[in-house]
C-alpha positions in Angstrom: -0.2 41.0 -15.5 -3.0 42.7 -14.0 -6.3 41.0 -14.2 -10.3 41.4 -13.7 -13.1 39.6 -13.4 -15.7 39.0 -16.1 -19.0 41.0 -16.0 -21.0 37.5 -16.2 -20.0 34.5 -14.3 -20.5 30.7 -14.4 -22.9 29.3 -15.7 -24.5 31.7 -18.5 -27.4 30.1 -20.4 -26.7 27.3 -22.8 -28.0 29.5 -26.0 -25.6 28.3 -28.6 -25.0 31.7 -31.4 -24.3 31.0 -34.7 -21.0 31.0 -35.5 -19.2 33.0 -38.4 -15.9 32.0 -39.5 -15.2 35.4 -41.1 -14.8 36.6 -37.2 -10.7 36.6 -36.0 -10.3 34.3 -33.3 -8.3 34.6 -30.3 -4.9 34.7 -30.1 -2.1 35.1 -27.9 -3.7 33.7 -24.7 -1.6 33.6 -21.6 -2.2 32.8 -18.2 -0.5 32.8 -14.7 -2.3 30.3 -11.9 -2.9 30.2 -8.8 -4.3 27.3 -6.1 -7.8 28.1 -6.5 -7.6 31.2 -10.0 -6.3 31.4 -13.4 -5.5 34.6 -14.8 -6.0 34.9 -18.7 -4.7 37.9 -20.7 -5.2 38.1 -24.7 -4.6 40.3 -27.5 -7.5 42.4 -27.8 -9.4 43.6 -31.2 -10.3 46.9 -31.4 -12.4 46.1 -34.5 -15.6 47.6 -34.7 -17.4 44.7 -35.5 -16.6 42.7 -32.2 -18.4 43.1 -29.3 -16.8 41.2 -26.8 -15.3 37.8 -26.1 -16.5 34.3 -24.8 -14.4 32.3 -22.1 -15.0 27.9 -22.4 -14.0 26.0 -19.3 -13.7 22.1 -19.4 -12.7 20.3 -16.0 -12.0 17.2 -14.8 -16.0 16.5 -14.0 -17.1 18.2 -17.4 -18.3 16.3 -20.5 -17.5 19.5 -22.9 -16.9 23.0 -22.5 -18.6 25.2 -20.3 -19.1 28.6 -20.9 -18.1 30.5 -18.1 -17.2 34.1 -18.9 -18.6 36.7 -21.2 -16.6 39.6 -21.8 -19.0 42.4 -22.8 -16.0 44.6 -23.8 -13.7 44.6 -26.7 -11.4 46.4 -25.1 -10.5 44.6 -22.2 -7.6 41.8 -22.2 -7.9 40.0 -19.0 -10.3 37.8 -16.9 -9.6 35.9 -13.9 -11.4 32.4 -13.3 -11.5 31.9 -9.5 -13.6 29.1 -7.6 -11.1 26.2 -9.0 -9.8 23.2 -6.8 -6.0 22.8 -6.7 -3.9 20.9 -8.4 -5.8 20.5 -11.0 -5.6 20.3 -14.6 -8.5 23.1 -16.8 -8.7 23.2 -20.4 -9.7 26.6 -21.9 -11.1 28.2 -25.2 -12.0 31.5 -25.9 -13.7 33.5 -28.9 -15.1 36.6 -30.0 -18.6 37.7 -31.0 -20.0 40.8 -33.1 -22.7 43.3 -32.6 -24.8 40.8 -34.2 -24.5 38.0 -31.7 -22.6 35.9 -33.7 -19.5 33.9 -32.5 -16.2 33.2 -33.8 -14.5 29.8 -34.8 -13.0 28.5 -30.5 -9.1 29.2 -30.3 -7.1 26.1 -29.6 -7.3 24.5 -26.4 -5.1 26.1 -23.9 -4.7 23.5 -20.5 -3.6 24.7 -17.6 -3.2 23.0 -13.8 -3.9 25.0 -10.9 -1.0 24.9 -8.1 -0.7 22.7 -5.4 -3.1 23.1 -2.1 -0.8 25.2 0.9 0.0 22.8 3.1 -0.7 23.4 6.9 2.1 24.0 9.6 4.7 21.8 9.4 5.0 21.1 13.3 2.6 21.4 15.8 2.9 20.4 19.7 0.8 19.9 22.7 2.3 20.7 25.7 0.3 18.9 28.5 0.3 18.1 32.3 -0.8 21.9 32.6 -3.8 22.5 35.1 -7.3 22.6 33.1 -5.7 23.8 29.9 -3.6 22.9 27.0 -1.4 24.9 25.2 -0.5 24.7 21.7 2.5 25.8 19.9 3.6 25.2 16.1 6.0 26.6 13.7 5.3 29.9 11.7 4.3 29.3 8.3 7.0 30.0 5.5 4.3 31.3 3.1 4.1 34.9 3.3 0.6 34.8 2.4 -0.4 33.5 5.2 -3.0 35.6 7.3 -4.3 33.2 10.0 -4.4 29.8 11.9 -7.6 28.3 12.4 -7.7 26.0 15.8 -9.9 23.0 15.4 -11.1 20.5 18.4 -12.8 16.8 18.9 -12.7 14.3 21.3 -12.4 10.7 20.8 -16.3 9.7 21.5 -17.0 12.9 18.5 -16.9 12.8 14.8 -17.0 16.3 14.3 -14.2 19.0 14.9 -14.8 22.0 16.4 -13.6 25.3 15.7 -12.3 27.2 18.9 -10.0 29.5 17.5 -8.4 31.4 14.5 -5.3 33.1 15.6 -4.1 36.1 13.1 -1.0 36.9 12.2 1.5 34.8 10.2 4.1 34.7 12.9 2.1 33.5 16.1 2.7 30.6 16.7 0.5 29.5 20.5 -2.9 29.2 21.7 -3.9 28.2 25.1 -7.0 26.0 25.2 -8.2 26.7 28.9 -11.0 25.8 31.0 -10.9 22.2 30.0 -11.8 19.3 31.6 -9.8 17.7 34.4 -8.1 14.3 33.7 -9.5 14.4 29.5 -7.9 13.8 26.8 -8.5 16.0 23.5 -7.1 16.6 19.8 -6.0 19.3 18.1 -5.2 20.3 14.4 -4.8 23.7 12.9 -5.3 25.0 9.5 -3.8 28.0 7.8 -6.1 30.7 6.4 -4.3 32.9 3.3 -4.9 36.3 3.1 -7.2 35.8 -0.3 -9.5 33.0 1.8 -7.7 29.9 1.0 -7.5 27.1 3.7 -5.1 24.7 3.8 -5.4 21.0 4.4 -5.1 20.3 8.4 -2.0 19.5 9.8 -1.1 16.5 11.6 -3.2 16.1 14.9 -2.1 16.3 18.0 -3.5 15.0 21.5 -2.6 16.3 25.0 -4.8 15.0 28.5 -5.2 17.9 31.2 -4.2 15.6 33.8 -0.4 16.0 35.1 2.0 13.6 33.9 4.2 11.3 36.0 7.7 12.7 37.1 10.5 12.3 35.5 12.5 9.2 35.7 16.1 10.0 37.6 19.4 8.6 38.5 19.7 6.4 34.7 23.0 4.5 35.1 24.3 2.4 32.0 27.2 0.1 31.5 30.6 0.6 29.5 32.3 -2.8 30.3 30.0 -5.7 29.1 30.6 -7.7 25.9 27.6 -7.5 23.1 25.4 -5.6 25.7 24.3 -2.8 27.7 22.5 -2.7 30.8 20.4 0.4 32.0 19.2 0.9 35.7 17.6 4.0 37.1 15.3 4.8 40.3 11.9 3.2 40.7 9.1 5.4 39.6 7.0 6.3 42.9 3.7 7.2 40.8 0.6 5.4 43.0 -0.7 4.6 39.5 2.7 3.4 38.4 2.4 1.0 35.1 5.7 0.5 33.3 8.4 2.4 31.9 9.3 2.9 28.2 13.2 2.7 26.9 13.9 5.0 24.2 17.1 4.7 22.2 19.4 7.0 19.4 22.9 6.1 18.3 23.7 9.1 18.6 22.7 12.3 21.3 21.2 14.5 18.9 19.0 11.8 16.7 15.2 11.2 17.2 15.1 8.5 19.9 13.0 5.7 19.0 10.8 3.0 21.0 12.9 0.2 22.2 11.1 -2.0 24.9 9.1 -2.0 27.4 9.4 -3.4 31.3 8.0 -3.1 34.4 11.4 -3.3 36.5 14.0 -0.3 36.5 16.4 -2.3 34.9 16.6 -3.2 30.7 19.9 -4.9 29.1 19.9 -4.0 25.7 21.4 -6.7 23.4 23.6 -5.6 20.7 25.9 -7.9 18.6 28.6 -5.4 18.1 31.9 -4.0 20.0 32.6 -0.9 20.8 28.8 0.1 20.0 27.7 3.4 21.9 24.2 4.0 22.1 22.1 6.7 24.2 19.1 6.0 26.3 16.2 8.0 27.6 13.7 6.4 30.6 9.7 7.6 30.9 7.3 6.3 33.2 4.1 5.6 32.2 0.9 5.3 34.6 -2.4 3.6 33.8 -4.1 5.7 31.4 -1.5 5.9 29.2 0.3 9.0 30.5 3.9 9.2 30.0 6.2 11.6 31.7 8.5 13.7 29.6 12.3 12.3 28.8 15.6 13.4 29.9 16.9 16.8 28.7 20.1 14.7 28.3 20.4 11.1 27.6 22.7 8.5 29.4 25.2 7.4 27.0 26.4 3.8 27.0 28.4 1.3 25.2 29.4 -2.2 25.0 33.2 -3.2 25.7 35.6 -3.3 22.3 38.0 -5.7 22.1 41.3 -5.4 23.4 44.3 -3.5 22.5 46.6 -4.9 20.4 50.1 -6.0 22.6 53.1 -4.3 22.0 56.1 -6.5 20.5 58.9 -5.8 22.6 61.6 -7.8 21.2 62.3 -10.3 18.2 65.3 -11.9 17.9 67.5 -14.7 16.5 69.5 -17.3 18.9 71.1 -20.0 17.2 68.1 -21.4 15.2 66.0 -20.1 17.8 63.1 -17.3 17.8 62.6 -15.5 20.8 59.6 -13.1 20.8 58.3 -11.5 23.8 55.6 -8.8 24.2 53.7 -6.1 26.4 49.7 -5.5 26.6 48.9 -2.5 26.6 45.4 -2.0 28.6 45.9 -5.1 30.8 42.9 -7.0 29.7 44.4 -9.9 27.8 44.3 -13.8 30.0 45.9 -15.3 27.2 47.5 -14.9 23.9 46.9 -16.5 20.1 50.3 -16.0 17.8 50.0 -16.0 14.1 53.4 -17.4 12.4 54.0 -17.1 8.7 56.3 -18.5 6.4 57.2 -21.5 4.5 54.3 -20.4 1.9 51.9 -21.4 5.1 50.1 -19.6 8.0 50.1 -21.4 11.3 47.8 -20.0 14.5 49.4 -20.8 17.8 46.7 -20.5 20.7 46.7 -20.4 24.1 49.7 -18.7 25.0 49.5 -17.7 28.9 53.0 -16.0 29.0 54.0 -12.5 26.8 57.2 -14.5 25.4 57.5 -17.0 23.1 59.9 -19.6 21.4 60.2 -20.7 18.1 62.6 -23.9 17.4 60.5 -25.0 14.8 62.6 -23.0 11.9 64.3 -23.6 8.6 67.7 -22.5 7.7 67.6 -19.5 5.0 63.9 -19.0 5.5 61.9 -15.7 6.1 58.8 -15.5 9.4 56.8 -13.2 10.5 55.2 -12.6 13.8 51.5 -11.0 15.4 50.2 -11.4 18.8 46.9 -11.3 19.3 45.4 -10.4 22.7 42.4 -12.5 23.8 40.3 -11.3 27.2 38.4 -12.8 29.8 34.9 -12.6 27.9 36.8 -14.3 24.5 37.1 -10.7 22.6 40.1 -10.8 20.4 42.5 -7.6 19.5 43.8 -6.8 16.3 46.9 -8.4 15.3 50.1 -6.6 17.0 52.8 -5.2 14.7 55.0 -7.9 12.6 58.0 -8.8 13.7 60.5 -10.5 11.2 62.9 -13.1 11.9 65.3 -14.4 8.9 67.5 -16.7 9.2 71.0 -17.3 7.7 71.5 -20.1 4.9 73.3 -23.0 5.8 
């Protein structure tokens, strides 16, 4: 569709012509919308007793319709409507009039919505601790029609944002805010500019302070061999301006690491009612203004201890009326041992075995058991059960 502009805009004078129902009315509207247009094409009538058509706009803040266009040319079959806020609904009507000034009966309401306002970037960053300037970086828009990003300013004692910048070109993506003031803290937002003058909503804002950030924390050690926790040591921060250190945590290394505690000593235990958990940690210092130094390009991955490995069974036999059972741990952990005997219809837990062998005199002629060993460490963690072992013994 290819469309133009009425020759009279919004709003024409209120002089209401007479209307003549013998006049055709308009048919076959269609339009195509935009955030901030609507296109409108028609059937024209080539009649020589119209002159032109009318356009009728009602919006969301309109009592009636408004007209708005006034085609002076029965020829023409398109009009654009620009000017409109987005993502929002527009009723329309249109009409013809003759040579004599008179108007035809409206055409049926057409409604139409406008699209959706472009949103702005969908990441931007401030990379600080850089000497009297800031520098900016987001992602490229993925709207084509993007022409520009505008770069706006405050500071937390202003109301008002400033506008600094406006960076063109849909694929930068940096600006460098220089000749700043030292030790200041400032915000940033950036809005995208289309290439037919439509701005986007600002994007998230940002803050960065000119002065440096503390170093890095180094030397973060974590444990693998504690029950239901995990403690994390690293080296004292040597900042003069030194105010405590933030532990950051992810269960897994490529997850967003989320705030976990805060302490003032280079050591955190992080509780965690679970075995085998592995969790990965990242340490930043943080001074007295509120500056924290950047994280750890890797994290220091740490876990609590699992339970023990399940003993091996070794041998299961039958002497007489007597069940011998002996065993072998496998990771040397176990202190003692709990035994689970089934048979009879019953289940029976024997605890506190201290040996890897075991004898069972307590046993019915013709009847089927079953043994598990379960390893038990010096913290109380229990294995799984071992692999059965069967003894069945004869009928009298």
């Amino acid at each position: 569709m290819i469309f133009f502009t009425g020759c009279v805009r919004s709003p024409l004078p209120p002089d209401v012509p007479p209307i003549d129902p013998n006049l055709p009315t308009v048919d076959g509207v269609k339009t195509i919308t935009d955030m901030t247009e609507v296109g409108f094409e028609w059937i024209p009538y080539y009649d020589e007793q119209i002159q032109g058509y009318y356009i009728y706009r009602q919006g969301p803040s309109d009592g009636g319709f408004v007209r708005i266009a006034k085609i002076e040319d029965r020829y023409m079959s398109h009009y654009v409507d620009s000017g409109l806020v987005p993502q929002t609904k527009y009723n329309y009507r249109m009409s013809t009039y003759s040579n004599a000034g008179q108007e035809s009966p409206p055409s049926p309401v057409h409604t139409t919505q406008t699209k959706k306002r472009l949103d702005s970037v969908p990441f931007v960053q401030a990379i600080v601790g850089l000497p009297h300037r800031v520098k900016l970086l987001w992602r490229p828009h993925p709207q084509e029609r993007v022409a520009s990003y505008i770069i706006e300013r405050n500071e937390l004692d202003r109301q008002n944002w400033e506008r600094i910048a406006e960076v063109k070109g849909r694929l930068n993506a940096e600006y460098i805010d220089a000749d700043l003031k030292e030790n200041h803290l400032y915000r940033y937002r950036v809005i995208v500019r289309t290439w037919d003058d439509v701005l986007s909503a600002p994007s998230q804002v940002v803050e960065a302070r000119t002065k440096p950030l503390p170093k890095r924390i180094e030397n973060i050690n974590v444990t693998t061999d504690l029950p239901k926790k995990i403690i994390i040591t690293w080296s004292p921060s040597t900042e003069e301006d030194f105010s405590h250190y933030k532990v950051y945590r992810a269960p897994t290394s490529m997850l967003f690491y989320t705030y976990l505690a805060k302490t003032t000593e280079p050591r955190f235990e992080d509780l965690i009612n679970s075995n085998g958990a592995t969790r990965y940690y990242k340490i930043t210092a943080v001074d007295k203004d509120g500056l924290e130094s950047l994280k750890q390009s890797t994290p220091a991955m740490g876990a609590t201890l699992d339970i023990p490995l399940p003993p091996v069974i070794t041998q299961a036999s039958l002497q007489g009326n007597l069940a011998i059972i002996t065993w072998s741990q496998v990771d040397g952990r176990a202190i003692k041992y709990d035994i689970i005997k089934k048979g009879e219809g019953e289940t029976q837990t024997i605890q506190g075995i201290t040996s890897e062998r075991f004898e069972d005199r307590a046993l019915k002629p013709g009847e089927r058991y079953t043994y598990e060993i379960i390893a038990i460490d010096q913290y109380g963690l229990s294995s799984k059960p071992s692999q059965r072992a069967l003894i069945q013994l004869p009928k009298e």
